[in-house]
C-alpha positions as CSV (number, residue, x, y, z in Angstrom):
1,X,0.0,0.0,0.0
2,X,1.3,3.8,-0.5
3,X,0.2,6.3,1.1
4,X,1.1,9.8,0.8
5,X,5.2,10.3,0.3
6,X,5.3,7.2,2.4
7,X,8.8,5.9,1.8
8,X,10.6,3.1,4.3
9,X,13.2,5.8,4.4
10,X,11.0,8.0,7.0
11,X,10.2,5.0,9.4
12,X,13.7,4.7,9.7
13,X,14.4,8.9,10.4
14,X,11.4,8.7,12.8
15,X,13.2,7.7,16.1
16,X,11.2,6.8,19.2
17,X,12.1,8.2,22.6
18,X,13.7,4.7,23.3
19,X,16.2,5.4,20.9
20,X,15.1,3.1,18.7
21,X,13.8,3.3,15.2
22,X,10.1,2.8,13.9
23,X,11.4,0.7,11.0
24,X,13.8,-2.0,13.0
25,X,10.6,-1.9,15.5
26,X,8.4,-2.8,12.4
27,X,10.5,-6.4,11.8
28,X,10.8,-7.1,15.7
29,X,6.8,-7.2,15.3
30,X,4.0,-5.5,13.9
31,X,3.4,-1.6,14.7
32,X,-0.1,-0.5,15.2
33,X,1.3,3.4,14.5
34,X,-0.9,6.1,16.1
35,X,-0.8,9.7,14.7
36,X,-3.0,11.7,17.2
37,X,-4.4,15.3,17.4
38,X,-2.6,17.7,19.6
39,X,-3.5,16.6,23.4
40,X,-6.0,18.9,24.4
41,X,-7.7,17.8,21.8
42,X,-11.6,16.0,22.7
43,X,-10.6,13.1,20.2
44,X,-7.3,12.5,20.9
45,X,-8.2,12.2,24.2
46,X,-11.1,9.8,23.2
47,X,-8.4,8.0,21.1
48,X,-6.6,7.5,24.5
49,X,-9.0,5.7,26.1
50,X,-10.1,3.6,23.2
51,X,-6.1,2.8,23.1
52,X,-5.4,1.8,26.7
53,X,-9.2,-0.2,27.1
54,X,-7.7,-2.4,24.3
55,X,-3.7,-2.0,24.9
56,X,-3.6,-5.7,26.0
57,X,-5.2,-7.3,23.6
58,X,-3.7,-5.0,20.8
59,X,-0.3,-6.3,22.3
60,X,-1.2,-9.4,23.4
61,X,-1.7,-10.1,19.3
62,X,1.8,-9.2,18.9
63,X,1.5,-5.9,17.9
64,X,3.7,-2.9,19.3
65,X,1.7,0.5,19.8
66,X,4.0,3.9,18.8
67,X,2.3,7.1,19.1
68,X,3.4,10.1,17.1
69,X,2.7,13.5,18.9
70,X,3.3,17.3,18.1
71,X,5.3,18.0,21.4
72,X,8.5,17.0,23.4
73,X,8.3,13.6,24.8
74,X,8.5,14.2,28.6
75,X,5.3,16.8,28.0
76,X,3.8,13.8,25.7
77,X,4.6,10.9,28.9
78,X,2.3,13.3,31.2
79,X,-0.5,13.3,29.2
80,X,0.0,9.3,28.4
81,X,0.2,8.6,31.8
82,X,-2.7,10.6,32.7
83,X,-5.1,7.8,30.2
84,X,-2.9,4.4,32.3
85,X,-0.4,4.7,29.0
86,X,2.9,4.3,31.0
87,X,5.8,3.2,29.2
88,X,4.7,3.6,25.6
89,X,6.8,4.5,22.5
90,X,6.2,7.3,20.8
91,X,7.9,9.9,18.2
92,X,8.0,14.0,18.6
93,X,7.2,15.2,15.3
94,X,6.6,19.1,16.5
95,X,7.0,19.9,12.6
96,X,4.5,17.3,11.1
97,X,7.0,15.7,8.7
98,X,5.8,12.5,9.6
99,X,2.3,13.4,9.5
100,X,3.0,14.6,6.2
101,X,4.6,11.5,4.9
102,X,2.2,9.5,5.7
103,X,-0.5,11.5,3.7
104,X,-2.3,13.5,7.2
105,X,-3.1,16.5,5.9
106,X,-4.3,20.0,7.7
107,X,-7.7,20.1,8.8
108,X,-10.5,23.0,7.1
109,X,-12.8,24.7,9.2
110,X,-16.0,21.4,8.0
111,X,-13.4,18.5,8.6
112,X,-12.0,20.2,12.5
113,X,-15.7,22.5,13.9
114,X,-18.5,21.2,11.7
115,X,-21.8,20.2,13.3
116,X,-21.2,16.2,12.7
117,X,-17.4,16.6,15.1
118,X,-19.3,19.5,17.2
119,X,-22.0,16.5,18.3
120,X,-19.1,14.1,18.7
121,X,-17.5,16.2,20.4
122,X,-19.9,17.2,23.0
123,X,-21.0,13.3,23.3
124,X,-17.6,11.8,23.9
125,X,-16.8,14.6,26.6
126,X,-19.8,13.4,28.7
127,X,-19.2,9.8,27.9
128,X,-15.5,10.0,28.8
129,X,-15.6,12.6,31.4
130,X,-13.3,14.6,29.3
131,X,-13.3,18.2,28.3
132,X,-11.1,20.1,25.4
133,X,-8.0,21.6,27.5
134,X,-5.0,24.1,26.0
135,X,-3.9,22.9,22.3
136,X,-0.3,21.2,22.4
137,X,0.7,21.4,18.8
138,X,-0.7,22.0,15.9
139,X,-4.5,22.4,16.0
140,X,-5.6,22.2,12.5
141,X,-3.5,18.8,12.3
142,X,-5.4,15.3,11.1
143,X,-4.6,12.0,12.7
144,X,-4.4,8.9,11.1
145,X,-3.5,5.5,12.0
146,X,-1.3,2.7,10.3
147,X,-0.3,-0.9,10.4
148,X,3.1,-1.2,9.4
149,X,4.7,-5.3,9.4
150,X,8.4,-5.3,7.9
151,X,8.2,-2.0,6.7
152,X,5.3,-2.6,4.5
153,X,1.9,-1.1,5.4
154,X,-0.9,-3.5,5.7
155,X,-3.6,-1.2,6.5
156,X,-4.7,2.2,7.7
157,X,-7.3,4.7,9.0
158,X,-6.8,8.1,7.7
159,X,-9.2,10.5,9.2
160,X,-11.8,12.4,7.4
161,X,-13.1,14.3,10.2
162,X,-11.4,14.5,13.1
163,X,-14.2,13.4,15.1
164,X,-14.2,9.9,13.1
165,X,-13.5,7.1,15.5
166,X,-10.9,4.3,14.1
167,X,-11.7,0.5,15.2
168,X,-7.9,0.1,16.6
169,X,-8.4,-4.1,17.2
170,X,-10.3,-3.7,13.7
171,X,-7.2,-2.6,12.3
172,X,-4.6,-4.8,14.6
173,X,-7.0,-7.8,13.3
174,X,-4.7,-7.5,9.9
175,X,-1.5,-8.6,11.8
176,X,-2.2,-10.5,14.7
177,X,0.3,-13.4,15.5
178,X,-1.2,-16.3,16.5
């Protein structure tokens, strides 16, 4: 599958505050590879709790979850821990390259405030007890998610509105070792 300038090149430049490199993580096992919102976002939060309700059965299939964030990791570790995500790898991409490479594009005004995300919005704030805090990176910023075995994507969920809610075992389903 390609997607965007997606090149095996930029899995191997996106290094993961373990030191370590998305691509050599890729043939140790599969990568379910998260690109959230900025954190004070309602949806990425939502995306955080969806992530660590299924974290053990996501990586219990075999898969590895890396997160890729707009800000400097020990700010990103305080808002990970603050959804149970302790001890997760994840990538600082303050500049969107990576978002970019893999096709996420900047949000317009229907995609990021219209009425379908403003219902969403509200709904998964009650439902998760969350509420939209201070923007940590770049607001108008589209997530996306992508399976990556070997350094070959296998499947993906690229956001059309950034209320849309990805099926993360859905997608982990595609590479699950049995």
């Amino acid at each position: 599958m390609e997607f965007g300038l997606f090149k095996k090149e930029w899995l191997n430049e996106m290094v993961t505050n373990n030191g370590d490199s998305v691509l050599n993580l890729t043939f140790e096992n599969p990568v379910l590879l998260v690109f959230l919102r900025h954190f004070g976002c309602i949806f990425c939060k939502e995306a955080l709790v969806d992530i660590s309700k299924n974290r053990s059965k996501i990586e219990t299939g075999g898969l590895k979850i890396v997160f890729v964030h707009m800000t400097d990791f020990e700010t990103a570790e305080k808002n990970f821990n603050k959804f149970g995500l302790l001890n997760v790898i994840h990538v600082s991409d303050p500049n969107c390259r990576y978002y970019t490479a893999f096709g996420l594009v900047k949000g317009n005004f229907n995609q990021l405030f219209g009425l379908q995300s403003l219902i969403r919005g509200f709904s998964a704030g009650i439902k998760n007890g969350q509420a939209p805090s201070a923007q940590i990176g770049d607001g108008f910023q589209m997530p996306g998610v992508f399976v990556i075995d070997s350094g070959e994507l296998k499947e993906s969920f690229i956001h059309n509105l950034s209320s849309d809610r990805p099926d993360y075992l859905q997608l982990a389903s595609c590479c699950v070792i049995k």
